[in-house]
N, C-alpha and C positions, 0 to 999 in steps of 0.2 A: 213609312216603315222605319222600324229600329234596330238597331245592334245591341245587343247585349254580352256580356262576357259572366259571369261568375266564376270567380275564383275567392282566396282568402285571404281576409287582412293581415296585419301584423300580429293582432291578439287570437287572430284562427279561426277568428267567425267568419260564415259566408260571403262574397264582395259580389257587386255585379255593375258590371263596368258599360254604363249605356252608349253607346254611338251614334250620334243624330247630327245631322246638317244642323240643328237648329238646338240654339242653347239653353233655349226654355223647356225642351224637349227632357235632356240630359237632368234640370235641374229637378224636374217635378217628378221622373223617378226618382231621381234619389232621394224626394222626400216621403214620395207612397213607399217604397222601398225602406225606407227608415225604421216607417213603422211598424213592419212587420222584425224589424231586429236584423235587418241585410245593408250591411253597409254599401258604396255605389260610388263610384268614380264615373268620369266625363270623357268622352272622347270625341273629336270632330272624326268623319269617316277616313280624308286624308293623312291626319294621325294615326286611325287606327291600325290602316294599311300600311305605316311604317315599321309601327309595333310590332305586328302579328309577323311580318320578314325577318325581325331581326331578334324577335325575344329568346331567351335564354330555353335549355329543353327544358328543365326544371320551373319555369314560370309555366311555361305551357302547359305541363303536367299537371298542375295546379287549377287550370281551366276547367273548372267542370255545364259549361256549357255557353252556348253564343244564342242571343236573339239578333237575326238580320232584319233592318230597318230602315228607315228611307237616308237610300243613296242616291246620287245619280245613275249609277249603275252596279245594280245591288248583288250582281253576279259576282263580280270581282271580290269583293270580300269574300263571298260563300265560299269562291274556288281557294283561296290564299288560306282560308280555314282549313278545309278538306288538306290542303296540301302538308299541313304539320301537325294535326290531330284528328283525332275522330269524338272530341267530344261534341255532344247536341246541338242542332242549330235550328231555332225556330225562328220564322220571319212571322211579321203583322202588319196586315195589309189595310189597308185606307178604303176599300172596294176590293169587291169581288171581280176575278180577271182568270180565268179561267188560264189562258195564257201565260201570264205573268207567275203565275200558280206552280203550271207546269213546268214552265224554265227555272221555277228557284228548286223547284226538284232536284231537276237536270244536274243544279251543279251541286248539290249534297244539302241541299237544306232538308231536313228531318220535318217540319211540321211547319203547317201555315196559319196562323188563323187571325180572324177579322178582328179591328176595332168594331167596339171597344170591349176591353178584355181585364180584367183585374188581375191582377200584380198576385193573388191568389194561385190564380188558376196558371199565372205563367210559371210560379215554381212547382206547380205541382206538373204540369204538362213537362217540365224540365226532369222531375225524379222520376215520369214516367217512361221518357223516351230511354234513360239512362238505367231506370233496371230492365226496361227489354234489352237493350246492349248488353247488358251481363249476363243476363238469361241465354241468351245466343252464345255468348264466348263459353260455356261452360255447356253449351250442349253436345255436349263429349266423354267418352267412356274411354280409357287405355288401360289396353290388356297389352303388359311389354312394349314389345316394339308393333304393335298393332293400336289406331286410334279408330273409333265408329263413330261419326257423326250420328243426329237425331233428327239432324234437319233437310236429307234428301241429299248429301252433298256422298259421295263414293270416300269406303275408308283410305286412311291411309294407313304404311311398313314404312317404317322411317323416316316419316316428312313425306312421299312420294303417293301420289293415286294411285287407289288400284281400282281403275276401273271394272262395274260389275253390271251384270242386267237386274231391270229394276225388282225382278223379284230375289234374287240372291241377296242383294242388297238389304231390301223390307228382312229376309230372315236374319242376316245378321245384325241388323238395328233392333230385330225382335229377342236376338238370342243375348246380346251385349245387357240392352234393360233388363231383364232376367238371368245376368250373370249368377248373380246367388241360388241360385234354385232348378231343377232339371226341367226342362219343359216337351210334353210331350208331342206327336207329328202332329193329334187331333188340335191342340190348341195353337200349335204354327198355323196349322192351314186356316185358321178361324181366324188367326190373326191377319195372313196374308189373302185369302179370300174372299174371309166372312162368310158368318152360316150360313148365307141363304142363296151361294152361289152350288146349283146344282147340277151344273155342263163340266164341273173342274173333279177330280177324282182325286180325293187326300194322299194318294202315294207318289201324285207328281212332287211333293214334298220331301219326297228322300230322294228325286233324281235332279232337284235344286241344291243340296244342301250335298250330293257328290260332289256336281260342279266347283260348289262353293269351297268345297275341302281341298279340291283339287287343286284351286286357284290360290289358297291361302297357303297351304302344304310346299307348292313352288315358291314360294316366293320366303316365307318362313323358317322353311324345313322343317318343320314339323306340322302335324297337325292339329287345332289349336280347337277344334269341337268336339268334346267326347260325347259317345254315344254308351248308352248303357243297355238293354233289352228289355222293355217293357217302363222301363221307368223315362227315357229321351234321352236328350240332347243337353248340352250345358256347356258354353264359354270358358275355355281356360286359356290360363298363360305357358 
């Protein structure tokens, strides 16, 4: 297995800094690496785990991703990574180890995959794990002092949960993505039940979205769903 770092050099191109027990390892990335225009520094693992303890936040910041790679024990680095960033860390495995697999999970490694692999595919597997991470950090709506997750997680008033049951929750993750627009009970319920559910009666929709008023209302002071007569419901601040 390897290590890898990417970060940037002095002139602001891409660097990717390989870590391997073994020196011939280090060298011949950085010559496939080369070629593609990525410049590449060497690290023995012992090195790297002094580095990664003591580096500046500002270098660190600059890391935009980690390959883990044959250590003696290739946990330790994963976890010393996880402990002062969350940029990407993909390990490359020698064999398949179902095992070994699972535990480089365990301690935050993002991706595994097998030799032999092109130097291609590792930046790109690098730019893919890193805009799902942005994707995720901005799947978020704030209205005021109210934020709505997208991803299942309960909103928050202030930094603080407000826990909600999961269908109150589904309408106001439905009514936030159509903040621009008034949406009416028929296509809440189509969103939260779906057409072809025909046991549920569409006005249990307006005694979710009391709740939901109710719950927001306290905690708010005011209340932040306007309803209109015939035209619906709409998100405000």
């Amino acid at each position: 297995m390897y290590l890898l770092v990417q970060t940037t050099d002095s002139g602001g191109r891409p660097m990717i800094v390989v870590v391997d027990e073994r020196e011939l390892v280090t060298q011949g990335f950085a010559s496939l690496f080369n070629r593609e225009g990525v410049a590449t520094a060497g690290f023995k693992p012992g090195d790297f785990d002094e580095w990664v303890d003591t580096a500046a936040e500002e270098d660190l910041q600059a890391v935009q991703a980690f390959l883990l790679g044959q250590c003696r024990t290739p946990e330790m680095p994963a976890r010393r990574i996880r402990d002062r960033t969350k940029a990407p860390v993909i390990a490359l495995a020698e064999q398949n180890s179902l095992e070994d697999t699972l535990r480089l999970f365990d301690c935050g490694v993002d991706d595994v995959v097998r030799k032999p692999v092109h130097v291609l595919e590792i930046l790109a597997r690098i730019t893919a794990i890193s805009r799902r991470a942005h994707a995720q950090e901005q799947r978020y709506a704030e209205f005021g002092r109210l934020r709505v997750f997208a991803d299942g997680r309960d909103p928050e008033i202030d930094g603080e949960p407000l826990p909600l049951p999961r269908r109150e929750r589904r309408i106001l993750e439905y009514l936030a993505n159509n903040a621009s627009r008034r949406v009416t009970k028929t296509q809440i319920f189509n969103a939260i039940y779906g057409i072809f559910d025909e046991e549920v009666e569409e006005n249990v929709v307006e005694s979710h979205i009391s709740k939901l008023r109710k719950k927001l209302r306290s905690k708010l002071g005011f209340d932040p769903i306007d309803s209109k007569r015939y035209l619906g419901y709409q998100l405000i601040t």
